[in-house]
N, C-alpha and C positions, 0 to 999 in steps of 0.2 A: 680209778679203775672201775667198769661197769659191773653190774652181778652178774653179766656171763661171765667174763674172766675170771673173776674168784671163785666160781663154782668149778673150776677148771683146776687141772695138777699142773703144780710148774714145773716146766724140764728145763735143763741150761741144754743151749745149746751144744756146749761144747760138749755132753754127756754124749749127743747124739752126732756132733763128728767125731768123740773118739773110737765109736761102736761104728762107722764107718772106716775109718782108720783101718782098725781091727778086722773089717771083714763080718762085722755079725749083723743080723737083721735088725731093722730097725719097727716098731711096733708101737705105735701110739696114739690113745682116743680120748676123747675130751680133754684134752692138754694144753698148757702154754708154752710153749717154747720161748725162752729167756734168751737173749741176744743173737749175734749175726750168724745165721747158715750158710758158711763159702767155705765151700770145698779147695777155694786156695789156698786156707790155711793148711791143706792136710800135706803129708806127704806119700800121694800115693803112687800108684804106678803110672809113669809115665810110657805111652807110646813112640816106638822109634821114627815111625812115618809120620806122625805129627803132634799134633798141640793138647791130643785129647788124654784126660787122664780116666782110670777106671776103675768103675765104682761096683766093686761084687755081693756089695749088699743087698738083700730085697727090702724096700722100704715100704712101709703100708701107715701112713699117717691119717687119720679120720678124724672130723669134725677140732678140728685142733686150730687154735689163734697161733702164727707168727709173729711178736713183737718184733724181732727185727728184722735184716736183709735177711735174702734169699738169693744166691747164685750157684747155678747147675751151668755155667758154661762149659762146653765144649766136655763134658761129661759123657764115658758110657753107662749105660743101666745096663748090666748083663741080665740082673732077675726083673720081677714084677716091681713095677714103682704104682704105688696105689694114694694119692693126695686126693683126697675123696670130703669136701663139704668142709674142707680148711678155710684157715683165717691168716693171710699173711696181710701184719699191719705198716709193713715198709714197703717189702716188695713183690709181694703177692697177695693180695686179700680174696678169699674165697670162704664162701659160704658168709654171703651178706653182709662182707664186713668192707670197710676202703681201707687199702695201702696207697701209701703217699710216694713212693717211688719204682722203677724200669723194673719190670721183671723178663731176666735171660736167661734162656734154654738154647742159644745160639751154637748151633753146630754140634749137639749133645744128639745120644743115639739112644736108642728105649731098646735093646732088644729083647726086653720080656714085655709082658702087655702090660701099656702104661693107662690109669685111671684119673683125671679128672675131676670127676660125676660132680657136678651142684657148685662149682668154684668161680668165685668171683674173681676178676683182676681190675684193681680199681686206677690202676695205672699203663702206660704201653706194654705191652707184652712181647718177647720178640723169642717167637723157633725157625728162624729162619735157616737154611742149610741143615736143618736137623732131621736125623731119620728115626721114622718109628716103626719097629721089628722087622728093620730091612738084613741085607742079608752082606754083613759089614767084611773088609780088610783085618780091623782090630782086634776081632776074639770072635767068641764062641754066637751065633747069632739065633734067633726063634723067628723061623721066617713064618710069617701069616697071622702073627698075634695081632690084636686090637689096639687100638685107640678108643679113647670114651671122654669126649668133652660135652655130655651130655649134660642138657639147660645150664652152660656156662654161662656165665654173666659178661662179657666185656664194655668195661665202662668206657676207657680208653681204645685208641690204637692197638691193632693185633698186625704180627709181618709174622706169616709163614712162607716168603717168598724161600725157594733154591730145592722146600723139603721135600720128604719121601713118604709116603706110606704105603707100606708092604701088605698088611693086614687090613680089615674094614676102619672107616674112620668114621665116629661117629660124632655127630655135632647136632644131635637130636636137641628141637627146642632149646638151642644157646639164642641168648640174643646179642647182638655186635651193635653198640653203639655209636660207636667210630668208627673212621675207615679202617676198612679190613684189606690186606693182600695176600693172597693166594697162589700169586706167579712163580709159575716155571713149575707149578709142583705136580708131581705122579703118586696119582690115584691108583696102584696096585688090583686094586678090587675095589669091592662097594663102598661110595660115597655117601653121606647119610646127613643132608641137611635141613630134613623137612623140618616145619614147625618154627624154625626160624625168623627172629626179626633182627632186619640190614639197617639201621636205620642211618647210619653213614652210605658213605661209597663204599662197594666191593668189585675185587677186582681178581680175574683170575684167568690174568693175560698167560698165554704160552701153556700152560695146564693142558695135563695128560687125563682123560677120564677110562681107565681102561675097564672098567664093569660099568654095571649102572650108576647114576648120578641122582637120586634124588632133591629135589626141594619142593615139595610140595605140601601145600597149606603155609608157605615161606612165603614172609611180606618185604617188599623190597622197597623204602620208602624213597630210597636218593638212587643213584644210578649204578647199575651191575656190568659190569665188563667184560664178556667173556672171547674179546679178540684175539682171533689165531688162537685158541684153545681148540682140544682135539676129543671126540667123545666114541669112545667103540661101543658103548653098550646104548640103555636109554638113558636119555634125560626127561625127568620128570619132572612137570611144573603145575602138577592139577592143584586147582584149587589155590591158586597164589595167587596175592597183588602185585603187580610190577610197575614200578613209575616206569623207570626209564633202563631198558637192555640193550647189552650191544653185544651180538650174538652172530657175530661174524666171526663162526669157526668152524672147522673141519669136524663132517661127520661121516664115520668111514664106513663099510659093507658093512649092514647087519645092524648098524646103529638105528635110533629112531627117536623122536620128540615125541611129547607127550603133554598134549597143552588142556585136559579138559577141566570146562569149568573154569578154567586161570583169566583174570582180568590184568590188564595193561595199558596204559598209554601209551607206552610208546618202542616197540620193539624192532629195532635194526636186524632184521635176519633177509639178506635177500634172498628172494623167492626160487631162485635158480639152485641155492644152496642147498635148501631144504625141503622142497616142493617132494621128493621122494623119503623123506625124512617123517612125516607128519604123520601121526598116528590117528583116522578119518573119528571125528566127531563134528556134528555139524555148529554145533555154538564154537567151537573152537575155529571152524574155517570161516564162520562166517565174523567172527569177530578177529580173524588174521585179514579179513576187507576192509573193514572198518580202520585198523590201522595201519595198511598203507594207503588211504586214500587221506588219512590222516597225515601222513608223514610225506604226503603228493608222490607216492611212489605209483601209480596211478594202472601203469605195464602190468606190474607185481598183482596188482590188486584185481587185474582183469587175470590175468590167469590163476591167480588161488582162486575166484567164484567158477572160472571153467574145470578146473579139477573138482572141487565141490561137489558141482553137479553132476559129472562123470562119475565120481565115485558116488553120491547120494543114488545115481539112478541103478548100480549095481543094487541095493537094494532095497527094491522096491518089487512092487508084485506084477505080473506076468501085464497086466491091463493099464498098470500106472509108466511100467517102464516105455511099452506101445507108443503111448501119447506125448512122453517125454522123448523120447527121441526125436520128433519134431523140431522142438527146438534146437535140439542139438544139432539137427544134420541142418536145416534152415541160414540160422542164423549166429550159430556156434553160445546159446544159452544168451543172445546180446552181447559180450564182449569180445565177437569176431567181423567185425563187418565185408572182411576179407569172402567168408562166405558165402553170401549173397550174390557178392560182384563174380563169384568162379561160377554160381550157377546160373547168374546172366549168360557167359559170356557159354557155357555149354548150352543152354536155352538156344542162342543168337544160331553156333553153328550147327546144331542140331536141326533148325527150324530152315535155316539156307539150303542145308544136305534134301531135308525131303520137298523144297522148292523146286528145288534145281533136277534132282531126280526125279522126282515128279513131272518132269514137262511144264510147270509150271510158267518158268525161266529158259533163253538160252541159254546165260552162263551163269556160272555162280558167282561170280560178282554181281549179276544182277539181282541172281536169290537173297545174296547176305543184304543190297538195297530195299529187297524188301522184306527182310528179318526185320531191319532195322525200324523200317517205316511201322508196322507194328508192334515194336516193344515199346516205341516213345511218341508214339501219336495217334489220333483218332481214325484217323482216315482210313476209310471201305475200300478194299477195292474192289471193283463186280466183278473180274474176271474168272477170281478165286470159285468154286465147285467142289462139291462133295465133300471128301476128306480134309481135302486143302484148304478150305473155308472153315471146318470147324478147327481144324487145327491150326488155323490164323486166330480164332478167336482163345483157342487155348492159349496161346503164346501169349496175346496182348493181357487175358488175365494173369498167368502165372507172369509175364513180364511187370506188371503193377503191382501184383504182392513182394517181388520179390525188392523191385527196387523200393517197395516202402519198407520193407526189414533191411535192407541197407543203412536209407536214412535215418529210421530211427536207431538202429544202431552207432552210427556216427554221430548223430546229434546229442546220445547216451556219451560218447566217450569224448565228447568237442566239447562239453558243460562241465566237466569235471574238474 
C-alpha cells in the first residue's frame, strides 16, 4: 500500500451500496473504498420498460481511491452524481491513479448534473447509449443540467457512441489517448472541447451539433472524423493543430466554421460545403489554399483564393478597393481564365459592330475578318481613318493584354 492510500479512510464498499440500497446520499472525501461497487448486487427498483434499474441517491464522491470494480450499468442517477479527482484501481482510475480493468456506464442516465472533473480512466471506458440530463420515459428528469469531464485523462479507449446530452457538455482540457468514438450522439446545446489532446483517432460520425461546437487550441495528432455529422451553430477550431480531418458534414442555416490561427495538414472539407460557411480571416483562407492544392484538390483551391479576395477587397479603403477591382473584373484574381476569353470575345464583336457600322465594311462578316485580323496579327491596314484607325489600334492593344492574362492564367492553373 502507497502513503496516499493510508493517508486515506477506509470505506467497504458494501457500507456504500447499502446507503444506496436505502436511498440515502452518498458523501465521501479522501477515502478508500474496500472491495467491488456493482449495483447488481442491490436490489433495487426495477423498470417495467426495461433493463434499467434506479438509483435515487445523490452521490458526491471526491478525491477517493477505488480498490475494486466499478459498475453503473444501465443505472438511472435521478440526483447529482459528482466523482470528482477519484481513484478507481480496477475499474475506473481517476485522479492520476491506473485501473487495470472496463469501466461501464453503458445505457445509465445522469438526470441530475453529473461531475467527472480531474478523473483518470486507465482502462476502456464505455457510455455509450447513455443519456446525460436528458429528458427520460423512467422517472423524474432535470432537463439542461451539465456534464463536466473536465481535464479528464483517457488512457485507453473511450465509446460514447448512441449518447445524449441535453445540457452543456464539457470536455474542457481532457486529453484522449486512444481512440475515441462519439457517433451518432446529440449535442443538445454547447459542446466544449477546447484545450484538448486526440492523440488516437476520434471519430464523430452521424453526430448532432445543435449549439456551438468548440475545439479550440485542440491538438489533433492522428485523424478526426467528422463524416455526415451535422452542426447548427459554430464550429470553432482557432488555434488547433489538425493532422488529418475529415469534415464532410452538414452545416445548416446559421451555422458557421471558425478556423483562425488553426494549422492543418490535411483537411477534407469540400469547398462547395463550406465556402458560405467560413468565418473571413485571411491566414485562415489563405492556408484553406495551401491545403487543397496540397490534397490536388486544385478547383476547390481556385475558388477559396477567389472568395478570399472578394471578401479581402470588401475591406479595404475607398483607393485600394479601385485598383483591386482590376483584377477582379480582368482576369477574375488569376484563377478564372474564363474571363479574359468573355472579354475577348465582347472586344471581337464590339469592334465588328463599329466596323461594319461605321462603313468601314459591306458586311459584317467582313467587319468580324477584320476584328479578327487585329486582335491576332500585326498587320496595318491603310484604309482605316479617323476613329476607325485609333480604334483599331485600341482593339489590337486591349486584344494583347487581354489574351496575355489568359495565358498567364492558364499556364497558372496548367502547372499545378
Amino acid at each position: 500500500m502507497d502513503n496516499e492510500t493510508r493517508t486515506r479512510i477506509p470505506i467497504s464498499a458494501d457500507w456504500v451500496l447499502k446507503r444506496i440500497q436505502e436511498g440515502k446520499d452518498v458523501r465521501l472525501k479522501n477515502a478508500v473504498i474496500k472491495g467491488d461497487l456493482d449495483l447488481r448486487k442491490l436490489n433495487l427498483t426495477q423498470l417495467k420498460d426495461g433493463p434499467h434499474v434506479l438509483v435515487t441517491s445523490s452521490i458526491e464522491i471526491r478525491n477517493t481511491i477505488f480498490d475494486g470494480s466499478v459498475n453503473f450499468r444501465k443505472a438511472i442517477f435521478e440526483k447529482l452524481i459528482i466523482l470528482d479527482r477519484n481513484q478507481f484501481n480496477d475499474i475506473i482510475d481517476i485522479s492520476f491513479s491506473q485501473f487495470n480493468e472496463i469501466a461501464h456506464f453503458t445505457k445509465s442516465l445522469f438526470n441530475g448534473e453529473a461531475l467527472f472533473l480531474g478523473s483518470h480512466f486507465g482502462r476502456f471506458v464505455y457510455f455509450d447509449e447513455s443519456q446525460f440530463s436528458g429528458i427520460s420515459e423512467f422517472g423524474a428528469s432535470h432537463f439542461g443540467a451539465d456534464v463536466h469531464f473536465t481535464r479528464t485523462r483517457f488512457f485507453k479507449g473511450v465509446i460514447f457512441n448512441g449518447s445524449r446530452f441535453e445540457g452543456k457538455a464539457f470536455f474542457l482540457a481532457s486529453k484522449f489517448d486512444d481512440d475515441t468514438f462519439f457517433d451518432d450522439i446529440t449535442f443538445n446545446d454547447y459542446a466544449e472541447f477546447s484545450r484538448c489532446l486526440f492523440g488516437g483517432y476520434i471519430e464523430f460520425k452521424k453526430s448532432s451539433f445543435c449549439r456551438d461546437a468548440s475545439f479550440a487550441a485542440s491538438k489533433f495528432s492522428d485523424r478526426a472524423n467528422f463524416e455526415s455529422a451535422s452542426f447548427s451553430g459554430r464550429l470553432i477550431l482557432n488555434s488547433s493543430e489538425i493532422h488529418s480531418m475529415n469534415l464532410d458534414a452538414r452545416f445548416d442555416e446559421g451555422s458557421s466554421i471558425s478556423l483562425k490561427h488553426s494549422e492543418y495538414y490535411r483537411l477534407e472539407a469540400n469547398w462547395a460545403n463550406i465556402k458560405d460557411k467560413i468565418e473571413y480571416d485571411g491566414s485562415a483562407y489563405l492556408a484553406l489554399v495551401k491545403n487543397y492544392n496540397r490534397l490536388e484538390w486544385f478547383s476547390d483551391a481556385d475558388n477559396c483564393y477567389y472568395q478570399y479576395r472578394k471578401r479581402r477587397r470588401s475591406s479595404l479603403k475607398i483607393k485600394e478597393k479601385m485598383v483591386d477591382i482590376i483584377p477582379w473584373m480582368v482576369y477574375g484574381y488569376g484563377v478564372r481564365p474564363e474571363i479574359p476569353i468573355l472579354w475577348l470575345t465582347l472586344l471581337f464583336l464590339f469592334s465588328a459592330c463599329v466596323y461594319s457600322y461605321g462603313g468601314q465594311t459591306q458586311t459584317f462578316l467582313n467587319a468580324s475578318e477584320l476584328s479578327i485580323v487585329f486582335l491576332t496579327t500585326t498587320t496595318q491596314i491603310g484604309s482605316l481613318a479617323g476613329f476607325h484607325r485609333w480604334w483599331s489600334i485600341s482593339e489590337r492593344v486591349l486584344g494583347w493584354l487581354l489574351m496575355s492574362t489568359f495565358l498567364v492564367t492558364l499556364a497558372k492553373k496548367m502547372l499545378k
